[in-house]
N, CA, C and O atoms as a Maestro MAE file, in Angstrom:
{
 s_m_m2io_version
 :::
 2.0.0
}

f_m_ct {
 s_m_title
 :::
 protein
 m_atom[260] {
  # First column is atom index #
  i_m_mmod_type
  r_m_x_coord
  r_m_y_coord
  r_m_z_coord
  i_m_residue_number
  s_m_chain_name
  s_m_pdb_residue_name
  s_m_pdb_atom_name
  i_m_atomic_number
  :::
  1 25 0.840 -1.174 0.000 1 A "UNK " " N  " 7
  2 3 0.000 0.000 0.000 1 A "UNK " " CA " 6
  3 2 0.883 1.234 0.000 1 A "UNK " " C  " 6
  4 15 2.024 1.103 0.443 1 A "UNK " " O  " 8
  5 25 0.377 2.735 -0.567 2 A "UNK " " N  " 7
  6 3 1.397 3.401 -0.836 2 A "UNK " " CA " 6
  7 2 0.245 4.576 -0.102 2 A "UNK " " C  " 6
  8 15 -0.971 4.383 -0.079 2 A "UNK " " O  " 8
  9 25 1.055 6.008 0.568 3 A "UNK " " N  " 7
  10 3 -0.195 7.001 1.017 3 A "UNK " " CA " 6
  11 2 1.416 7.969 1.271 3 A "UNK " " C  " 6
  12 15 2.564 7.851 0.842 3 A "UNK " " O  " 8
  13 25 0.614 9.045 2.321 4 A "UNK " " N  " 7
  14 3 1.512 10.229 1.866 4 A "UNK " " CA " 6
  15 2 1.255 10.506 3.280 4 A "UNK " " C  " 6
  16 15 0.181 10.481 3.882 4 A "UNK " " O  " 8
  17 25 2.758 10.849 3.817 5 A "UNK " " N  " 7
  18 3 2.410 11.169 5.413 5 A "UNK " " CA " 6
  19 2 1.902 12.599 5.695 5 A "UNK " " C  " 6
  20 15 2.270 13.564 5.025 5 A "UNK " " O  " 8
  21 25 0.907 12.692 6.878 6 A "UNK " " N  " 7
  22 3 -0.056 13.574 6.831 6 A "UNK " " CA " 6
  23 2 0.448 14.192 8.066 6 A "UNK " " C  " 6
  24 15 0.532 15.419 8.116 6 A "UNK " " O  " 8
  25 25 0.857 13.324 9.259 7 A "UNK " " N  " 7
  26 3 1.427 14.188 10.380 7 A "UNK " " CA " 6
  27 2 2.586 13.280 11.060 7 A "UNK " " C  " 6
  28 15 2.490 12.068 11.256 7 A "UNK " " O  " 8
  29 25 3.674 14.077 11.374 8 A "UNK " " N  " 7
  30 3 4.754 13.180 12.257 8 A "UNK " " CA " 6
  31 2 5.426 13.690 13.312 8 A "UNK " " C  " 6
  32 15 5.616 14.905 13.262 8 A "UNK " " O  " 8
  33 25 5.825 13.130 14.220 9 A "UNK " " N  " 7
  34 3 5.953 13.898 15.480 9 A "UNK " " CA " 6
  35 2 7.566 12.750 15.684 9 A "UNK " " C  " 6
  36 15 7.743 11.531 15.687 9 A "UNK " " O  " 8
  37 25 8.362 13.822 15.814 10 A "UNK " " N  " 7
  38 3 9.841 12.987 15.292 10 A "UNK " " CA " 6
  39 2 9.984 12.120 16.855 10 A "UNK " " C  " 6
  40 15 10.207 10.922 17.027 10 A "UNK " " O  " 8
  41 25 9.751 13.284 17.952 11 A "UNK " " N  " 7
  42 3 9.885 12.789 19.537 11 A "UNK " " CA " 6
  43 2 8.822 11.552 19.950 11 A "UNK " " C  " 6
  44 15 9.134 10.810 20.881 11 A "UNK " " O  " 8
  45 25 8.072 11.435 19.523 12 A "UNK " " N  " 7
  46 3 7.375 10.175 19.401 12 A "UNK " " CA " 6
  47 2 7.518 9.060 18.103 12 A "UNK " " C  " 6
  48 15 6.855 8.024 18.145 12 A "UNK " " O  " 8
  49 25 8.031 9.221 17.453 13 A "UNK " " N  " 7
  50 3 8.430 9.037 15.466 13 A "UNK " " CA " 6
  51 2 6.972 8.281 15.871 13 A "UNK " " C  " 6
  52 15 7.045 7.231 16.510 13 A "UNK " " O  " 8
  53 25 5.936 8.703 15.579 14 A "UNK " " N  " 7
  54 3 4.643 8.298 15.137 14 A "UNK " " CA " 6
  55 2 3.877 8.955 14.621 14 A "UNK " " C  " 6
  56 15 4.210 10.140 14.589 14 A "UNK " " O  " 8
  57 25 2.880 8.709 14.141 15 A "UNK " " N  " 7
  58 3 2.216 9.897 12.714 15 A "UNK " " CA " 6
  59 2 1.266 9.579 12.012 15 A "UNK " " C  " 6
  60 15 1.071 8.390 12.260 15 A "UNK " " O  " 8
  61 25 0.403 9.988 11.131 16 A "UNK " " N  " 7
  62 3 -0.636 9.968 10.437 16 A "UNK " " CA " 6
  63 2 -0.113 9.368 8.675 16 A "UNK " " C  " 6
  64 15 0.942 9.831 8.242 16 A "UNK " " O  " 8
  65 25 -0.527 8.849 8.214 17 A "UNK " " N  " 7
  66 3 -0.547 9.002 6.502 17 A "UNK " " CA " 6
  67 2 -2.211 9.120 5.855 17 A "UNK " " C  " 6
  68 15 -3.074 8.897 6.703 17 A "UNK " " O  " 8
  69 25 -2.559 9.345 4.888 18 A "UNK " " N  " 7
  70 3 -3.322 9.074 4.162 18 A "UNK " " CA " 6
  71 2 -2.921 8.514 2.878 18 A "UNK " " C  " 6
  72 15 -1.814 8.638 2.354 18 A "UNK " " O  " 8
  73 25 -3.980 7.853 2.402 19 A "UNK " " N  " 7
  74 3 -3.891 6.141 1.923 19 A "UNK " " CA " 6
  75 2 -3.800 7.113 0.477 19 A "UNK " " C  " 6
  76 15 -3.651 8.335 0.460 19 A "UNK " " O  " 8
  77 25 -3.921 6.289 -0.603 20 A "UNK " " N  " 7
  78 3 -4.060 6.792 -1.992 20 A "UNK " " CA " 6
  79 2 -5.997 6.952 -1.985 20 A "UNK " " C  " 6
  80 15 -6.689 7.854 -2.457 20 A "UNK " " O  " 8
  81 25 -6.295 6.040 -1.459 21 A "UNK " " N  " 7
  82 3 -8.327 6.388 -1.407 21 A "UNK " " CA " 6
  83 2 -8.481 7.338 -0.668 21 A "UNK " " C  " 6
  84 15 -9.664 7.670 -0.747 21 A "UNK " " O  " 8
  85 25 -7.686 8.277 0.346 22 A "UNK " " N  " 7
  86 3 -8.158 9.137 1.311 22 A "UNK " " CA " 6
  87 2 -8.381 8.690 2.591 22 A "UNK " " C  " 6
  88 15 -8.890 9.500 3.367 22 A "UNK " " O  " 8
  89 25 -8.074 7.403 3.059 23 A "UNK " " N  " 7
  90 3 -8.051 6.734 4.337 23 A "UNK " " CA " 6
  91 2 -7.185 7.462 5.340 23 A "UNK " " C  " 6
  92 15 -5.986 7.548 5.075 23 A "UNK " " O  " 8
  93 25 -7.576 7.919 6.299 24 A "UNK " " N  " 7
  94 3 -6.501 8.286 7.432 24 A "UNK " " CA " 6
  95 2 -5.897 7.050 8.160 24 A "UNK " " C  " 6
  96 15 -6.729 6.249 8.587 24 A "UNK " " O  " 8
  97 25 -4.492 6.745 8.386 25 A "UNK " " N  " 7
  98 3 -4.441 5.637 8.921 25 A "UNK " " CA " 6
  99 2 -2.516 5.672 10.003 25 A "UNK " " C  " 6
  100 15 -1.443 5.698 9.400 25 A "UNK " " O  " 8
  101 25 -2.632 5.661 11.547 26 A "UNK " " N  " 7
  102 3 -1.928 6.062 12.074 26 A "UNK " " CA " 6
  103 2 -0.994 5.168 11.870 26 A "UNK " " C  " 6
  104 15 -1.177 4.144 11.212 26 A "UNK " " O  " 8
  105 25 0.409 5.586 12.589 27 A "UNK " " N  " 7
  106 3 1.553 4.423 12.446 27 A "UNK " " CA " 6
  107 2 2.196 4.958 14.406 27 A "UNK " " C  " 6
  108 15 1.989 5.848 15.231 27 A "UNK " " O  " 8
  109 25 2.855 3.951 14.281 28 A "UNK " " N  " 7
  110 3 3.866 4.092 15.560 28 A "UNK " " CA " 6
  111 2 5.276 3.872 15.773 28 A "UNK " " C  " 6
  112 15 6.042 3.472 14.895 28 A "UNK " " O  " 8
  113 25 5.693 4.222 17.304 29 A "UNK " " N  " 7
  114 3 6.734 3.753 17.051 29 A "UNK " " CA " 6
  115 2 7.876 3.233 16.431 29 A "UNK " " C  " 6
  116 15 8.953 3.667 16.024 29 A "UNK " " O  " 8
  117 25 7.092 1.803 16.515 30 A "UNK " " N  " 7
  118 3 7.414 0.333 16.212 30 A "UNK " " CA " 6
  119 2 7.556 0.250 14.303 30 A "UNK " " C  " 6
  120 15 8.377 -0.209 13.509 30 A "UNK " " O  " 8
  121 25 6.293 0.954 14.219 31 A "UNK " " N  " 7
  122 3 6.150 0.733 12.801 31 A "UNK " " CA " 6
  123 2 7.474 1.558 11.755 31 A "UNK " " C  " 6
  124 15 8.123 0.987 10.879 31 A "UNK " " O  " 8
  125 25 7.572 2.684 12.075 32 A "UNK " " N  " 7
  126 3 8.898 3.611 12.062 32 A "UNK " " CA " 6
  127 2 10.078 3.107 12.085 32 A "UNK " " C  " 6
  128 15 10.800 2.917 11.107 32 A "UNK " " O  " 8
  129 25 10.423 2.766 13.723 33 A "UNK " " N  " 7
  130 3 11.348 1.828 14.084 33 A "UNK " " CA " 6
  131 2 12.182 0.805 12.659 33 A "UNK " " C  " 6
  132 15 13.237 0.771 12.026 33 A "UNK " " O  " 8
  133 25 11.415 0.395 12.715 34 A "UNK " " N  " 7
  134 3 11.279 -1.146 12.002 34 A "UNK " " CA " 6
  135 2 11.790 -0.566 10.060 34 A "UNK " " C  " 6
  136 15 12.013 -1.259 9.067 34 A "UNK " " O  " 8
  137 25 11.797 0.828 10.238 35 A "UNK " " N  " 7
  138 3 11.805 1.158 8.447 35 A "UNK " " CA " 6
  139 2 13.648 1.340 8.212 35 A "UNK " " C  " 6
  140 15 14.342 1.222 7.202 35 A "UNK " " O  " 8
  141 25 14.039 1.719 9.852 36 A "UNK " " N  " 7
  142 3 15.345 1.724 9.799 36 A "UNK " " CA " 6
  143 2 15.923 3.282 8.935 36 A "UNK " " C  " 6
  144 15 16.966 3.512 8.323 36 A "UNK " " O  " 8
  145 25 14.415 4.355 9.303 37 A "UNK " " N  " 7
  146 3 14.695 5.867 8.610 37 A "UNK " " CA " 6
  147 2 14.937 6.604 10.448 37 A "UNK " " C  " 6
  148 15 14.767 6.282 11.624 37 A "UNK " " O  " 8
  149 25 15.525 7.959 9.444 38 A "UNK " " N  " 7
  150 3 15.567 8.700 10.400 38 A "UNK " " CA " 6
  151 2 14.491 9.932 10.936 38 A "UNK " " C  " 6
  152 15 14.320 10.408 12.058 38 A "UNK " " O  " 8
  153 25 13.812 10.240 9.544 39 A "UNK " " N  " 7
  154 3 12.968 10.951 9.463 39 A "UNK " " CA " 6
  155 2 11.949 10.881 8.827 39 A "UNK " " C  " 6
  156 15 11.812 9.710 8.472 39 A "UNK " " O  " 8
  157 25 11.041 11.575 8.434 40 A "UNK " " N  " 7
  158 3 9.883 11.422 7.849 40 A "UNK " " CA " 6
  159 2 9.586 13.675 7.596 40 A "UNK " " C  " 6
  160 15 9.724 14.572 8.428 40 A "UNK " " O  " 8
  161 25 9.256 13.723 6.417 41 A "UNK " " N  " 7
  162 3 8.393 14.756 5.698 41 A "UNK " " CA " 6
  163 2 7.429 14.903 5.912 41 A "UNK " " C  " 6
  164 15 7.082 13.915 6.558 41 A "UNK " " O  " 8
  165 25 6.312 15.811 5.756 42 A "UNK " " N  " 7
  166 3 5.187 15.891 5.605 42 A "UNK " " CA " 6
  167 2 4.951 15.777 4.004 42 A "UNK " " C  " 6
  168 15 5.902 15.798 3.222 42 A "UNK " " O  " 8
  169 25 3.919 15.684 3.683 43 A "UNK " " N  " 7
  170 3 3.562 15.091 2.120 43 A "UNK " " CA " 6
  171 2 5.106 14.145 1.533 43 A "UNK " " C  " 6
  172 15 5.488 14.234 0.366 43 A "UNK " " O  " 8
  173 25 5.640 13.505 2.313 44 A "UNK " " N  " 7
  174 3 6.606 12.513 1.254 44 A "UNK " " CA " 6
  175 2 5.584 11.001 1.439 44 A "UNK " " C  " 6
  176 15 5.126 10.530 2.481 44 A "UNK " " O  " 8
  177 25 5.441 10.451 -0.097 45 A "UNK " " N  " 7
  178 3 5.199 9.304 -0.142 45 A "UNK " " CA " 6
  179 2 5.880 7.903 0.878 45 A "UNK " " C  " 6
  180 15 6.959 7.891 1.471 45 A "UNK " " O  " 8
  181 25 5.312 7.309 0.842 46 A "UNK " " N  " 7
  182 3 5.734 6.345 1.553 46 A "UNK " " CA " 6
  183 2 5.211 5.050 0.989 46 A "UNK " " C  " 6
  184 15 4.531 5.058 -0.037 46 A "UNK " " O  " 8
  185 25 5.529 3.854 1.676 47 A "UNK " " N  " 7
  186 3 4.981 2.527 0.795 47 A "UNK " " CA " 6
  187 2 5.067 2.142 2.692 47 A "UNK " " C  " 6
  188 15 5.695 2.703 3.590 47 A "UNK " " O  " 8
  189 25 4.183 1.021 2.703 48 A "UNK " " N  " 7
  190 3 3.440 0.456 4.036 48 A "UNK " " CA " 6
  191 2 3.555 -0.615 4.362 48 A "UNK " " C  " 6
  192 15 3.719 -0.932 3.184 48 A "UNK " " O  " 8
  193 25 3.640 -1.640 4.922 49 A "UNK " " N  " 7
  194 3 3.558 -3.122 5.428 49 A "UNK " " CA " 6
  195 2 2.295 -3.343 6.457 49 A "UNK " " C  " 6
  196 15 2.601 -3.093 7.623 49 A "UNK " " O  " 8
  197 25 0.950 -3.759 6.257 50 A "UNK " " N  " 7
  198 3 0.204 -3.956 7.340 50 A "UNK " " CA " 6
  199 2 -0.348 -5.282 7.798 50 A "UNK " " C  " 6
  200 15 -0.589 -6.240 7.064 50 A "UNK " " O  " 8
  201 25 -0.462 -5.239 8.671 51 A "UNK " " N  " 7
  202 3 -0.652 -6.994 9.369 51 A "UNK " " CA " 6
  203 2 -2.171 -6.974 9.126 51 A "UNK " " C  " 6
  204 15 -2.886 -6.013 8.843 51 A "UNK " " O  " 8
  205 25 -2.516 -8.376 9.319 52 A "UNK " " N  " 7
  206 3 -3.880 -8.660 9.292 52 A "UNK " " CA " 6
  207 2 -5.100 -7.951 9.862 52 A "UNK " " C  " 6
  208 15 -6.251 -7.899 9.428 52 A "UNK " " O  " 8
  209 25 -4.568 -7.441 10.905 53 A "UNK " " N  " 7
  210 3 -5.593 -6.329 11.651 53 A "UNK " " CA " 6
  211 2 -5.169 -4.945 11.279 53 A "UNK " " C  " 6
  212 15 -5.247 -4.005 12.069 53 A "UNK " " O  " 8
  213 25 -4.866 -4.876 10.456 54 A "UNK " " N  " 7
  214 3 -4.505 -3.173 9.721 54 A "UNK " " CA " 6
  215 2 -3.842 -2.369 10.370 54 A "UNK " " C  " 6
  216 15 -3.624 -1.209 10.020 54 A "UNK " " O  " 8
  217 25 -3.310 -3.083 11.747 55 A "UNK " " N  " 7
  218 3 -1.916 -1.807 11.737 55 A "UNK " " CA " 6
  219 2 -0.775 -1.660 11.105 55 A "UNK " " C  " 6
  220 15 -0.353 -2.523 10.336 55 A "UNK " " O  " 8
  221 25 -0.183 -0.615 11.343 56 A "UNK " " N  " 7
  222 3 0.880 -0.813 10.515 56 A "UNK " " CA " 6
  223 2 2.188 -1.319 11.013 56 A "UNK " " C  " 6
  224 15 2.641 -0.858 12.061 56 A "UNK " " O  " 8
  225 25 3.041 -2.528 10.127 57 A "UNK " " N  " 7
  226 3 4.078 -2.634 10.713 57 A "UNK " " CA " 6
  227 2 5.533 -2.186 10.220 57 A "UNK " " C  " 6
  228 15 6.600 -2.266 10.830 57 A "UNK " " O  " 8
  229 25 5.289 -1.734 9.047 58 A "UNK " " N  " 7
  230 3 6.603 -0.693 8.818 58 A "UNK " " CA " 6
  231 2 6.206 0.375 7.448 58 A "UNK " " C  " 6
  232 15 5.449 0.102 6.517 58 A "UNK " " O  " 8
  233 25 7.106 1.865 7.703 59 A "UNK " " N  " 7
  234 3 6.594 2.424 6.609 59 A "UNK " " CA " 6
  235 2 8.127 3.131 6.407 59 A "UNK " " C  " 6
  236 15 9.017 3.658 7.075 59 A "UNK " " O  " 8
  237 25 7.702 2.659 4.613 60 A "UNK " " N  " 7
  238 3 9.157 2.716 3.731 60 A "UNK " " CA " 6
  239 2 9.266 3.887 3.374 60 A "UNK " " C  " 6
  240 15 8.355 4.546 3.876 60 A "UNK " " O  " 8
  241 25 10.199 4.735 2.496 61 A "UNK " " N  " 7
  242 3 10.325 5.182 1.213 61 A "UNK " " CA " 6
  243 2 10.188 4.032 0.436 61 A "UNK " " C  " 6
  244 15 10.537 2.915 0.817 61 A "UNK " " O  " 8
  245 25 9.593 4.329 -0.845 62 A "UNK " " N  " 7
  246 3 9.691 3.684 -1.995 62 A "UNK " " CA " 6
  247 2 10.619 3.559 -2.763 62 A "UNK " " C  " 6
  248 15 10.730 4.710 -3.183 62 A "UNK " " O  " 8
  249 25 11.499 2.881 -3.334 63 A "UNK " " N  " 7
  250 3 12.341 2.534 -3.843 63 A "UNK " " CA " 6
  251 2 13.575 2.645 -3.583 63 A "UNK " " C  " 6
  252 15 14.364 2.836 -4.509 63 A "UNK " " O  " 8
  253 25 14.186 2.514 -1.739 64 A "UNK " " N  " 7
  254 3 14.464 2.931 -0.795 64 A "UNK " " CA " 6
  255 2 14.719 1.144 0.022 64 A "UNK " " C  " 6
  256 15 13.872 0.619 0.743 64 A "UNK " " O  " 8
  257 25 15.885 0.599 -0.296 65 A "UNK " " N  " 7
  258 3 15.733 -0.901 0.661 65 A "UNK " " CA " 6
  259 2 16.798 -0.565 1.444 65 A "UNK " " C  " 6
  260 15 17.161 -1.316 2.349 65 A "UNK " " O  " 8
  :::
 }
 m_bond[259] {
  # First column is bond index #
  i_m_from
  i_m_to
  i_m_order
  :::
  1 1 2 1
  2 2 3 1
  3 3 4 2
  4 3 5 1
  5 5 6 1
  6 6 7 1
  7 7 8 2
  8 7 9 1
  9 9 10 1
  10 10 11 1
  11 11 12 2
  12 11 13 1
  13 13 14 1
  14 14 15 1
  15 15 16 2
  16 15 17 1
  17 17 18 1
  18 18 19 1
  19 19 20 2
  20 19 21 1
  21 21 22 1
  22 22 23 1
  23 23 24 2
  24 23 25 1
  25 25 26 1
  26 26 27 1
  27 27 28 2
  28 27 29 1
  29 29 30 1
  30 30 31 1
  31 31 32 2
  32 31 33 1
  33 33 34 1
  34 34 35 1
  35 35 36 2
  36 35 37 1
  37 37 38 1
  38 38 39 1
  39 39 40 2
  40 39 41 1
  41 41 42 1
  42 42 43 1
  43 43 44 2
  44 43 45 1
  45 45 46 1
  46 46 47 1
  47 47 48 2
  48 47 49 1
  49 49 50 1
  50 50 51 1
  51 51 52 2
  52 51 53 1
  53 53 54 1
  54 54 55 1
  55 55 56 2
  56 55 57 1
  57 57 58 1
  58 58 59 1
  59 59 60 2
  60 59 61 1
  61 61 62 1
  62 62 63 1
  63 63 64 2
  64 63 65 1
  65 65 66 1
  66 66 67 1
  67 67 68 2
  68 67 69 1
  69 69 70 1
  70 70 71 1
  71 71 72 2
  72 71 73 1
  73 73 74 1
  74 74 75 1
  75 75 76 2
  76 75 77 1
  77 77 78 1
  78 78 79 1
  79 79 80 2
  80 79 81 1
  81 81 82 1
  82 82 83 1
  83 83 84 2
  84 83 85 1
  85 85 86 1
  86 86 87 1
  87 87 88 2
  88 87 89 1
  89 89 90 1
  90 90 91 1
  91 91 92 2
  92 91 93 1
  93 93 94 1
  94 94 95 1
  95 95 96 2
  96 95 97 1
  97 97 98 1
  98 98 99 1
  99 99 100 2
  100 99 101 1
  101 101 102 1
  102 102 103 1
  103 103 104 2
  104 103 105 1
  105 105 106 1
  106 106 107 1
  107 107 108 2
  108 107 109 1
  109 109 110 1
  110 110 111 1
  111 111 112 2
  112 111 113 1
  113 113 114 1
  114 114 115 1
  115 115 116 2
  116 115 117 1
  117 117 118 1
  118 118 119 1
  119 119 120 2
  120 119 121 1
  121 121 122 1
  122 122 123 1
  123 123 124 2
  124 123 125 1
  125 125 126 1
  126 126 127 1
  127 127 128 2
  128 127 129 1
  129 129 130 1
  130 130 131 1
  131 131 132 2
  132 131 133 1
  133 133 134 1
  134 134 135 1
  135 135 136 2
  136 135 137 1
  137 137 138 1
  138 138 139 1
  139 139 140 2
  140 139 141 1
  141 141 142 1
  142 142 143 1
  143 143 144 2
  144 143 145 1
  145 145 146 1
  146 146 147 1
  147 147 148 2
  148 147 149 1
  149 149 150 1
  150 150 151 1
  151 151 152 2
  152 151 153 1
  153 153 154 1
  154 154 155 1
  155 155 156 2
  156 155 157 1
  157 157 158 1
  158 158 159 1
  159 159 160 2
  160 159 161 1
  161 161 162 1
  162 162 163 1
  163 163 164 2
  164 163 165 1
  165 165 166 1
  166 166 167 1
  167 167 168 2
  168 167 169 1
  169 169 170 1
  170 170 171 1
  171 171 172 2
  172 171 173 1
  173 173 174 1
  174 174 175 1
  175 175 176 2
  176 175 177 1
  177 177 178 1
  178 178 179 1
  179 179 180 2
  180 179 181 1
  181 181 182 1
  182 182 183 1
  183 183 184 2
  184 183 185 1
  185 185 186 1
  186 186 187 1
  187 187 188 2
  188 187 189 1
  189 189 190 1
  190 190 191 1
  191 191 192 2
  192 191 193 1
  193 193 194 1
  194 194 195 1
  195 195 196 2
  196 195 197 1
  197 197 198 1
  198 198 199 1
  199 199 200 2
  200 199 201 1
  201 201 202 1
  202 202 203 1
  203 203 204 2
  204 203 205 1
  205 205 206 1
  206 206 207 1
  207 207 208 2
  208 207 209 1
  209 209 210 1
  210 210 211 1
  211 211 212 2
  212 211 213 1
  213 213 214 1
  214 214 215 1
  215 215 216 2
  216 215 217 1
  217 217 218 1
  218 218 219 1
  219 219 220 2
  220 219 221 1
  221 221 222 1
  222 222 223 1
  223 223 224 2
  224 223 225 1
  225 225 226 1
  226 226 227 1
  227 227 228 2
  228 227 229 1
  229 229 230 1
  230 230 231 1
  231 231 232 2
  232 231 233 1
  233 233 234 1
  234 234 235 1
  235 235 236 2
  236 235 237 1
  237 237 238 1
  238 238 239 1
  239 239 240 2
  240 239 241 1
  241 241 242 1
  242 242 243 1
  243 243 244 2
  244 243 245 1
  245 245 246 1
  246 246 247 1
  247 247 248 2
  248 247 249 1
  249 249 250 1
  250 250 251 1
  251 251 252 2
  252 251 253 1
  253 253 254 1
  254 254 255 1
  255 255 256 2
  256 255 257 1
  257 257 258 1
  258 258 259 1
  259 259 260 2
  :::
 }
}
C-alpha cells in the first residue's frame, strides 16, 4: 500500500498518513522503528507493510531498501 504522510511527530516518530483512497491511517513507534529511517516529511510518499488487523508494521520510502 502506498499514502503520503499527513502528520509526524519525530519525539514520538509516530504519525498519520493518508492512503491513496483518502483513508486516514496512524503508524507508531514500532512501525517507524522497524523502516530503519531517520525521518519522515510531511507530504513525502511512503509505501506500508500492514498486518492482518490493519496496523501498521513498517513504513518505507519507496524505492528505498
Amino acid at each position: 500500500m502506498q499514502g503520503t504522510i499527513a502528520t509526524f511527530d519525530s519525539g514520538s516518530r509516530s504519525g498519520t498518513l493518508l492512503l491513496d483512497d483518502g483513508t486516514e491511517l496512524a503508524f507508531d513507534a514500532p512501525a517507524f522503528d522497524a523502516s530503519g529511517l531517520r525521518k519522515l516529511r510531511l507530504g513525502q510518499r511512503v509505501d506500508i507493510d500492514a498486518g492482518q488487523d490493519g496496523r501498521v508494521r513498517q513504513v518505507r520510502i519507496p524505492g528505498v531498501d
